[in-house]
PLY file of the C-alpha trace (Angstrom):
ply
format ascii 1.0
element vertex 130
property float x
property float y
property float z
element edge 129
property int vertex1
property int vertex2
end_header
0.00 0.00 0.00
1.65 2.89 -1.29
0.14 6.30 1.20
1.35 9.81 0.54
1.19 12.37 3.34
1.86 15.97 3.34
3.19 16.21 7.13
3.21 20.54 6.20
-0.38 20.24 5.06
-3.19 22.15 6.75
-5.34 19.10 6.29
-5.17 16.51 9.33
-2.99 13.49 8.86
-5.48 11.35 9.70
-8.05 12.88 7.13
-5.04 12.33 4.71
-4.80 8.87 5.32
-8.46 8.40 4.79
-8.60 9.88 1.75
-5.42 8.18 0.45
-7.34 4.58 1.64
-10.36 4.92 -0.11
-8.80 6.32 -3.24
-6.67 3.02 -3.12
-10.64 1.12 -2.66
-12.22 3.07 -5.67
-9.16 3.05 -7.86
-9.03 -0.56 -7.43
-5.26 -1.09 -5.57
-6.68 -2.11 -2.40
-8.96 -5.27 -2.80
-11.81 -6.42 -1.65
-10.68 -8.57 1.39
-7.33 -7.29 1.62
-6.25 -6.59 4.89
-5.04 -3.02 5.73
-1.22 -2.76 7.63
-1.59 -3.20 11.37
-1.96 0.05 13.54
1.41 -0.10 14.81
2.74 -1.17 11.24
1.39 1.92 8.98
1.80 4.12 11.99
6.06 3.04 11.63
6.01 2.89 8.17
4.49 6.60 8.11
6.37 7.95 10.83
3.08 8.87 12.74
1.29 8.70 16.19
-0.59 5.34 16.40
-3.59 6.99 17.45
-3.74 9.28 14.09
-3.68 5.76 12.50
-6.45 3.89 14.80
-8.74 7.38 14.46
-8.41 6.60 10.39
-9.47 3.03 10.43
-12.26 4.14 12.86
-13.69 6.68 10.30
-12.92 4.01 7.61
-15.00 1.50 9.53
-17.61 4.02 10.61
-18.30 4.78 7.26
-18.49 1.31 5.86
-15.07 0.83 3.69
-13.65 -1.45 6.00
-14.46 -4.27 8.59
-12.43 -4.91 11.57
-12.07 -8.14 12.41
-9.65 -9.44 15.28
-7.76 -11.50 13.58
-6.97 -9.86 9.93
-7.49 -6.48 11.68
-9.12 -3.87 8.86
-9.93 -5.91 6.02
-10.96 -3.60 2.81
-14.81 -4.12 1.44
-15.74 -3.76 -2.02
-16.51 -0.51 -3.45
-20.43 0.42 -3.05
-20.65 -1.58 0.44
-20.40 2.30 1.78
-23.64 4.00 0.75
-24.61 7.65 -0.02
-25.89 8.79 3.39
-27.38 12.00 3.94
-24.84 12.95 6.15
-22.18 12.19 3.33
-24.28 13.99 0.97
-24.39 17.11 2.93
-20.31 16.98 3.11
-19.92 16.34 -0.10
-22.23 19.67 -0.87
-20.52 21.43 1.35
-16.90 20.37 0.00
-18.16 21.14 -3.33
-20.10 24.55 -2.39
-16.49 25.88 -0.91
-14.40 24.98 -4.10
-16.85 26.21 -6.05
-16.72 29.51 -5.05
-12.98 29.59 -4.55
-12.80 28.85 -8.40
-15.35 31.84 -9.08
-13.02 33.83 -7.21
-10.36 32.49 -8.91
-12.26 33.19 -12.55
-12.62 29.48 -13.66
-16.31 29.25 -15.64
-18.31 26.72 -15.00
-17.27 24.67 -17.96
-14.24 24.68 -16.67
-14.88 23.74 -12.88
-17.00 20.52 -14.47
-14.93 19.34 -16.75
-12.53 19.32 -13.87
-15.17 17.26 -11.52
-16.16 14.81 -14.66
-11.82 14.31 -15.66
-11.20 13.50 -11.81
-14.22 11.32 -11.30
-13.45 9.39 -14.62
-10.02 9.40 -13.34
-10.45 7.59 -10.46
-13.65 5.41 -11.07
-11.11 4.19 -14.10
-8.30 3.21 -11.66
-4.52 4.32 -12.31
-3.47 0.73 -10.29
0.16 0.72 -11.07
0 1
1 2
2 3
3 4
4 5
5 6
6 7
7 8
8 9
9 10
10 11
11 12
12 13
13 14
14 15
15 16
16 17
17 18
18 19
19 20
20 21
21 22
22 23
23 24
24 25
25 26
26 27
27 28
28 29
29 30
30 31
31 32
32 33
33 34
34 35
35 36
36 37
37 38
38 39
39 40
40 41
41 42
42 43
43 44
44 45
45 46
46 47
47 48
48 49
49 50
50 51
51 52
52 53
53 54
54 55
55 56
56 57
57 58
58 59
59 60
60 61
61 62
62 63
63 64
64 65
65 66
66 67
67 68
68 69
69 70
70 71
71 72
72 73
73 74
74 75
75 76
76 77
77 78
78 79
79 80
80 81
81 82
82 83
83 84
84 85
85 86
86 87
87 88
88 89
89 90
90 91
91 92
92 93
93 94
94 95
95 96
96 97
97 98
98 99
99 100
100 101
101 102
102 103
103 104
104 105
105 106
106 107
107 108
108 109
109 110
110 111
111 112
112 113
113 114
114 115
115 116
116 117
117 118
118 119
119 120
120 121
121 122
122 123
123 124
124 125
125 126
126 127
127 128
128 129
């Protein structure tokens, strides 16, 4: 599992991580029923606090892209076992709402800002598994 983290980011480590796992799930590098690295594993092999890693897999569990089982630890479900819940819907409006006007600001047009949205999606509903 190849994870890139910007330790000078703004954005929280462990939110990193989460989005860096379930790119891996919808990109198809991380398979169905693969196991993720333990806690302590990923959390050595990143050069982070274990907890940062154990708060990911929680949100990654809480939200349905992995199981945790005790023996295989967090074991990677299939893409779609994680529905579209209002809740996610709302964040993803939100997320959307906030680059949207930043690339208003920013004097993208709306062809532009779409095409962006549709190349990206594509992108990664295509997989790039190297």
């Amino acid at each position: 599992m190849i994870v890139t983290l910007d330790y000078e980011s703004e954005v929280p480590l462990y939110s990193q991580l989460y989005d860096e796992i379930v790119r891996g799930i919808a990109e198809g590098s991380m398979k169905p029923g693969e196991s993720l690295p333990s806690v302590r594993s990923l959390a050595g092999d990143l050069s982070i606090n274990l907890h940062t890693v154990n708060k990911t897999y929680q949100l990654l569990k809480q939200e349905g892209h992995v199981l945790i089982h005790r023996q295989k630890g967090a074991v990677v479900q299939p893409p779609g076992s994680a529905k579209a819940t209002p809740e996610y819907m709302e964040r993803m409006e939100r997320q959307l709402r906030s680059l949207a006007a930043e690339s208003i600001c920013r004097q993208l047009d709306e062809a532009q800002f779409l095409e962006s949205c549709r190349s990206i999606y594509r992108e990664v509903k295509g997989g790039s598994s190297k």
